[in-house]
Steps between C-alpha positions, in 0.01 A plus 500: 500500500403206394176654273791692338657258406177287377461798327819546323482142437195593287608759282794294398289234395285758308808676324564097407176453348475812311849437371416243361144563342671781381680305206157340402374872412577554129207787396330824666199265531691250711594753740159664506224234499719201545473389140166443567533173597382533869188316590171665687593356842885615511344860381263540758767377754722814339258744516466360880825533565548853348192672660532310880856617557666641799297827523187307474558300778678752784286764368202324572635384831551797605130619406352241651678593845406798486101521362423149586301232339397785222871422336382193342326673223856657378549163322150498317586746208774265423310233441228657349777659228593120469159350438470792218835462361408126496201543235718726304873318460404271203352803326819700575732240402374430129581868482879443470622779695789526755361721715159675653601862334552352154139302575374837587659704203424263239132538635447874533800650351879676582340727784348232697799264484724823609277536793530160591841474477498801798271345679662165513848743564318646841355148591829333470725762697221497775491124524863463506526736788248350723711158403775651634396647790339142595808349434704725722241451765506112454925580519481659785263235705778270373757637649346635788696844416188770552508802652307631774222675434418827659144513725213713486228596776266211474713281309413071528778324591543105444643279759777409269569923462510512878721189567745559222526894576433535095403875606616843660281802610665867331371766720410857348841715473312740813348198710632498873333250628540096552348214319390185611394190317248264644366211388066496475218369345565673172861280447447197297 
């Protein structure tokens, strides 16, 4: 309960915050590029923050539990994409646009900033939903409300699964017989 309310605690202080930045927008450009007023350092700790959210960092969890050591070249692309984006943001910022599909029109035409603008549609409804999925998942750890999950044949248990009773075994509709759980050398 009390992450809840640690959490609560810190949306209220965002709503402040944006509140109040809110009067100090006057322009389309203020809203869209900050005015561009925002020095290298605070924009590389935005593009951080955007990029490494929530998804990033259960979803990669999660990968890493289940393929191992192998999960820590998710993050790589990421950084790579930053590195690039790095040689290219003074370049893009003397252009005077207010977003990447204007960049991209003004560049190669009506077409290509159309297509961008559906791409950037698909990206943002698919990042959004792993965001909230993650935060549902982070919700439910929270507030320990989760519901038992149904086994399989073979299924790996963890000791925290087997002391909590987090789980429940659904037999077939025409299975007679009886079940038994047993702790071994696969339960970790």
């Amino acid at each position: 309960m009390t992450y809840l309310v640690g959490i609560f605690i810190y949306l209220l202080v965002l709503t402040g915050i944006s509140i109040y930045k809110s009067r100090q927008v006057k322009t389309q450009e203020d809203f869209a590029v900050a005015g561009r007023s925002l020095s290298p350092w605070i924009m590389v700790c935005t593009m951080l923050a955007v990029w490494i959210g929530t998804g990033s960092i259960v979803g990669n969890a999660g990968k890493a539990y289940q393929v191992g050591m192998a999960a820590f070249f998710l993050p790589v692309g990421t950084f790579i994409g930053m590195i690039l984006l790095s040689f290219i943001a003074t370049r893009v910022r003397s252009i005077e646009a207010l977003s990447v599909p204007e960049i991209i029109g003004r560049r190669f035409g009506a077409a290509a900033r159309m297509l961008a603008v559906i791409a950037l549609i698909i990206a943002y409804m698919v990042i959004v939903s792993y965001q909230f999925n993650a935060g549902g998942m982070v919700l439910e750890v929270i507030t320990g409300k989760k519901d038992k999950v149904a086994l399989n044949v073979n299924d790996t248990l963890t000791k925290n699964q087997v002391r909590k009773g987090y789980f429940r075994y659904e037999p077939p509709e025409n299975w007679t017989g009886t079940a038994r759980i047993r702790q071994s050398a696969t339960v970790t």
